[in-house]
C-alpha positions as a printed Julia matrix, in Angstrom:
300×3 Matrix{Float64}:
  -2.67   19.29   22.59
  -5.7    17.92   23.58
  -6.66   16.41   19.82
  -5.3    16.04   16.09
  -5.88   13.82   13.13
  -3.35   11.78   11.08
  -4.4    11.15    7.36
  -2.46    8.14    5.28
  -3.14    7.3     2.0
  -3.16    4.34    0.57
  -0.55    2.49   -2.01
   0.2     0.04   -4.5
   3.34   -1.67   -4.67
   5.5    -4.16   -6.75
   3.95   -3.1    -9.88
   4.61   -5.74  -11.96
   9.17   -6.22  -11.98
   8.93   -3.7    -8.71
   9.15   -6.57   -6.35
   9.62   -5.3    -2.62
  10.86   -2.08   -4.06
   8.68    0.44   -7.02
   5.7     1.9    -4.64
   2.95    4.37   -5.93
   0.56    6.59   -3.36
  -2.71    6.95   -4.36
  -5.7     9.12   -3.26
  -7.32    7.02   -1.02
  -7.17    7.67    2.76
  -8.06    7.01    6.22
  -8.85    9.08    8.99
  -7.75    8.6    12.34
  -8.45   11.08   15.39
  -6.67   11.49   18.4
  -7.76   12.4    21.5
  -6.33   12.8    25.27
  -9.26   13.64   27.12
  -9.6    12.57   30.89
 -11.92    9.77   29.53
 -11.13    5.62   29.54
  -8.46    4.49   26.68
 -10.79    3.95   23.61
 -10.42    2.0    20.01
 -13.08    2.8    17.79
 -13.24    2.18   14.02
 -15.51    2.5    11.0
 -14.94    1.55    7.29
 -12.91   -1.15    6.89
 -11.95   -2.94   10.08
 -11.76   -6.22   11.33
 -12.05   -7.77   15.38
  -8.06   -6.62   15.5
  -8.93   -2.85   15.42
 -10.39   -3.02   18.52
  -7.9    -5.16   20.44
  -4.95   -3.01   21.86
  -2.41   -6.11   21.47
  -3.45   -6.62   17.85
  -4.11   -3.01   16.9
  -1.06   -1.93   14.07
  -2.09    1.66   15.21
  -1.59    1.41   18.79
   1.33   -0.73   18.62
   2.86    1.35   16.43
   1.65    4.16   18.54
   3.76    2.67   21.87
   6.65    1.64   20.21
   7.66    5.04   19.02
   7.39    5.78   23.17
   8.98    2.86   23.99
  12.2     4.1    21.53
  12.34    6.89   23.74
  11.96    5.73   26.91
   8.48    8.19   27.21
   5.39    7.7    29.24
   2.74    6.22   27.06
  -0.47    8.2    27.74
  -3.12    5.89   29.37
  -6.21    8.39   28.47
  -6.38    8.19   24.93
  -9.35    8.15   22.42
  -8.8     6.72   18.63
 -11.35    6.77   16.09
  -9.77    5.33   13.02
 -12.45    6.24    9.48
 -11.2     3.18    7.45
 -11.08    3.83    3.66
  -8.48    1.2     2.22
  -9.71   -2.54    2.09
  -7.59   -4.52    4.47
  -5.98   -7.44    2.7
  -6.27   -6.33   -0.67
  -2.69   -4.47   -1.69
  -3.44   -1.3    -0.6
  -0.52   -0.88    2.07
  -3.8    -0.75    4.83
  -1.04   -2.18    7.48
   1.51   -0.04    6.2
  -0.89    3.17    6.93
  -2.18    1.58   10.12
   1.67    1.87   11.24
   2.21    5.05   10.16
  -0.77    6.49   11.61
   0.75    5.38   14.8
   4.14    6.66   15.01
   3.16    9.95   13.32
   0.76   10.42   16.08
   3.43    9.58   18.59
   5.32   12.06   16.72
   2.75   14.76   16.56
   1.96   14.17   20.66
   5.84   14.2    21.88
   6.48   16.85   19.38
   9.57   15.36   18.89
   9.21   16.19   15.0
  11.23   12.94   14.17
  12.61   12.95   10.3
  10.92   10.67    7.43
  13.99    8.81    7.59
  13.53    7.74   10.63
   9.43    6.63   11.04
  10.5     5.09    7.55
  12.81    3.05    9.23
  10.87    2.06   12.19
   7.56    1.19    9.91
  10.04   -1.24    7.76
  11.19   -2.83   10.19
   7.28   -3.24   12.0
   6.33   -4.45    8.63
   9.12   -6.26    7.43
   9.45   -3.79    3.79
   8.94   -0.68    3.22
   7.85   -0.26   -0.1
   4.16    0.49    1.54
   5.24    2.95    3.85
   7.72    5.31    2.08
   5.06    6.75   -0.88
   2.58    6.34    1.81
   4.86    9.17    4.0
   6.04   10.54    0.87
   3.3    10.8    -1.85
   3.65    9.88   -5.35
   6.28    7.07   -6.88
   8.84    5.79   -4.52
  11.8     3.26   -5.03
  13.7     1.76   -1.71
  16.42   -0.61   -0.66
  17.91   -1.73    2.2
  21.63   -1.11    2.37
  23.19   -2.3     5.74
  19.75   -2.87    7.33
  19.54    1.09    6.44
  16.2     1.94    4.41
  17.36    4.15    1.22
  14.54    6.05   -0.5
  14.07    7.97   -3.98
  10.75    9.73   -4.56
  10.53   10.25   -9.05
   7.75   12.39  -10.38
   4.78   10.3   -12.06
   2.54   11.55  -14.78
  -0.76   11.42  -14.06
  -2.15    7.73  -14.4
  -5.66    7.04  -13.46
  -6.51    3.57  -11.92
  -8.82    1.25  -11.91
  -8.68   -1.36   -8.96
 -10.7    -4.29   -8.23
 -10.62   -6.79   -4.93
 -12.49   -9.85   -5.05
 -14.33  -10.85   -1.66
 -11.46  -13.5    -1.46
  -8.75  -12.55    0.35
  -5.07  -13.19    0.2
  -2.69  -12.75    3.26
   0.34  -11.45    2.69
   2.5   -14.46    4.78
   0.77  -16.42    2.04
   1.58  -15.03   -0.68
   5.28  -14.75    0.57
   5.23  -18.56    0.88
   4.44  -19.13   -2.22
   7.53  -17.46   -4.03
  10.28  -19.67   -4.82
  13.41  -19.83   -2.93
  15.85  -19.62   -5.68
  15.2   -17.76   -9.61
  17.46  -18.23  -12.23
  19.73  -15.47  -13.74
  17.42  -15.23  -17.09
  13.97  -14.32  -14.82
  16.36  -12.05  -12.39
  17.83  -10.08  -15.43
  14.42   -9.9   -17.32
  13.02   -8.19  -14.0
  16.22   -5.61  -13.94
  15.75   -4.84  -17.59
  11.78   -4.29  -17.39
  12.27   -2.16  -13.91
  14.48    0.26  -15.5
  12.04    1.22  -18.53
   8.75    0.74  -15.83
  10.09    4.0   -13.39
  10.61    6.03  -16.92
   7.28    4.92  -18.69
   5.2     5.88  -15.48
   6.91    9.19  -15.03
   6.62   10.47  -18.99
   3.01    8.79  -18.73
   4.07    6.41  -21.52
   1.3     3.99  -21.9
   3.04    1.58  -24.96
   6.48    1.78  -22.82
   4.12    0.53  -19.59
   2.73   -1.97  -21.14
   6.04   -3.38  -22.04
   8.01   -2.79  -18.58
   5.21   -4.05  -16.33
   6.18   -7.59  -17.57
   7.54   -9.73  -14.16
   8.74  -13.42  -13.76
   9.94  -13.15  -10.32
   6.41  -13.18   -8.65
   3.09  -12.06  -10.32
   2.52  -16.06  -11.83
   2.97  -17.52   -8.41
   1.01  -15.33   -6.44
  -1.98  -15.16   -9.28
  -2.21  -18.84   -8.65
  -4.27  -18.43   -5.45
  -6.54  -16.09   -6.58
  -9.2   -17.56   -8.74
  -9.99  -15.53  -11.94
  -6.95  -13.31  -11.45
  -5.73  -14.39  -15.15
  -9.17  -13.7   -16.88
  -9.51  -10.38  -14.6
  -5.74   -9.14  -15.67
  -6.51  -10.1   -19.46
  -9.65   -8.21  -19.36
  -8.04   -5.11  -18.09
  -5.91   -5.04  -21.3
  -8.53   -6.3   -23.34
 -10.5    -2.81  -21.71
  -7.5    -0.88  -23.21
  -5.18   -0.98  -20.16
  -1.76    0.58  -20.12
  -0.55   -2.07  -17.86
  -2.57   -4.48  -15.56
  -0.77   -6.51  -12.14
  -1.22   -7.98   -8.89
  -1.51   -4.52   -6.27
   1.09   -5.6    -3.61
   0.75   -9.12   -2.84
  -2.79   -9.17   -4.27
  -5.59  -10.17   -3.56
  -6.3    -6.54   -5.36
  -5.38   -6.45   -9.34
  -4.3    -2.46  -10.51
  -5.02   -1.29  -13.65
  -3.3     1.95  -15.53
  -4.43    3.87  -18.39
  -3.78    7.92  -18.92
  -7.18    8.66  -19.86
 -10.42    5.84  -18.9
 -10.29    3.98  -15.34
 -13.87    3.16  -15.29
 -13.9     0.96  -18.26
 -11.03   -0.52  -17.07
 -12.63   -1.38  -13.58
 -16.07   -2.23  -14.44
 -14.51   -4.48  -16.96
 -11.95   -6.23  -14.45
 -14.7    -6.35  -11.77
 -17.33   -8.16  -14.3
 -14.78  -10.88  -15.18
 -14.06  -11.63  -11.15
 -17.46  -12.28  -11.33
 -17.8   -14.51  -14.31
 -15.24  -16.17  -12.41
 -17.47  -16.7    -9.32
 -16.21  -14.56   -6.93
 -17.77  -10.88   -6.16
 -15.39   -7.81   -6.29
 -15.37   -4.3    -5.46
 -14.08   -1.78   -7.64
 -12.6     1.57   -7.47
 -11.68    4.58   -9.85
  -8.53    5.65   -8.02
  -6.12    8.97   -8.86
  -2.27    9.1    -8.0
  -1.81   10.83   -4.82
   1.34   13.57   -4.95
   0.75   14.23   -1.27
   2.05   11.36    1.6
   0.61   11.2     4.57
   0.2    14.35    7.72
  -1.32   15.38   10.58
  -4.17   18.03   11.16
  -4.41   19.82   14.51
């Protein structure tokens, strides 16, 4: 097996009561080739990318890439060649580190032919990550929910209806330790039950595609206010999502990305999201994004 390519979409989690458990894949993807030529070990990335890419002890691919070897005690292959095509916007609450991991071990997969079950690269990318509400719809496709239970990851995939996005990321980046830190240690039993309630009704409103039932259930108070805090204009961008006609409109992941739904018009909703960041003063990019049914796998 001389070369293959691993494909990962990207994802949005949380979703407004979802914290660190309701995950969505959607139809945005990068590329990544792999190739064991007798050539010099190679990192190469276009797209999205950042100084990391190209450093093997900071790479999420590569690491993620030897530690699946490392597990079982297998030669890691010192002629290898990986061009990564970098669609998701690092940073913004697309799960890119999530799909960076799982590009890795899926390779390591593909290359041992080992054929390793979703159960288990979910577990290793969790634990590489820290949660695994990224990597499960991202290896999956479509709407995931996931717990840990005994420091085992437990997974549900639902069916979804078909929601079209709009997503917008301000130039302004937020890192995810930051956003961690800024959650409080301890919630009261009124926000945690107000979460429980609104998570039930948000997995049922986005698989019947019920937009008045979304807008309801994607109501949180365990994390969205804290987090919008650091990102200027969020408040004005999320109001004029539903002021655009969204379904429901919340912090993608940690931010610094803000998700839109409606069943039928994404573009008003994004143009009209991306034009208050800017009113705010900070640029954005914005996409018109589709649900992905598929998860993540590997060409040869």
């Amino acid at each position: 097996m001389n070369e293959f390519c691993v494909h990962v979409p990207a994802s949005t989690s949380n979703l407004g009561p979802g914290f660190d458990c309701v995950g969505l894949a959607v139809d945005l993807w990068n590329d990544t080739t792999f190739s064991f030529k007798p050539q010099p070990f190679s990192l190469t990335a276009e797209g999205f990318s950042d100084q990391q890419m190209e450093n093997p002890a900071k790479n999420l691919i590569w690491k993620s890439f030897c530690q699946f070897f490392e597990a079982r005690q297998e030669t890691i292959p010192d002629q290898v060649q990986i061009h990564s095509v970098n669609r998701i916007p690092v940073g913004a609450g697309l799960g890119a580190s999530a799909a960076a991991i799982l590009t890795g071990l899926l390779a390591a997969d593909a290359f041992l032919q080992t054929q390793v079950q979703p159960d288990a690269i979910l577990d290793i990318a969790a634990r590489m990550e820290g949660h695994p509400d990224n990597a499960t719809p991202e290896l999956m496709g479509g709407l995931t929910a996931t717990a840990m239970d005994d420091n085992a990851l437990v997974y549900k995939s639902f069916p979804v209806a078909g929601w079209q996005l709009g997503f917008v990321v301000p130039e302004f980046r937020l890192k995810t330790s930051a956003a961690r830190k800024a959650l409080p240690s301890k919630v009261s039993l009124k926000d945690a039950a107000f979460n429980l309630n609104r998570a039930v009704f948000l997995m049922r409103a986005l698989q019947e595609g019920d937009e008045a039932g979304l807008r309801f259930a994607m109501q949180d108070r365990l994390h969205e206010r804290f987090r919008r805090a650091l990102i200027p204009g969020s408040e004005a961008v999320v109001q004029a999502g539903y002021d655009a006609g969204a379904a429901g409109v919340c912090l993608s992941g940690a931010g610094s990305g803000i998700i839109a739904f409606s069943m039928t018009n994404s573009a008003g909703l994004t143009d009209a999201m991306r034009l208050a960041f800017e009113k705010a003063g900070c640029q954005a990019e914005g996409y018109n994004l589709g649900i992905s049914s598929k998860g993540a796998w590997v060409a040869y």
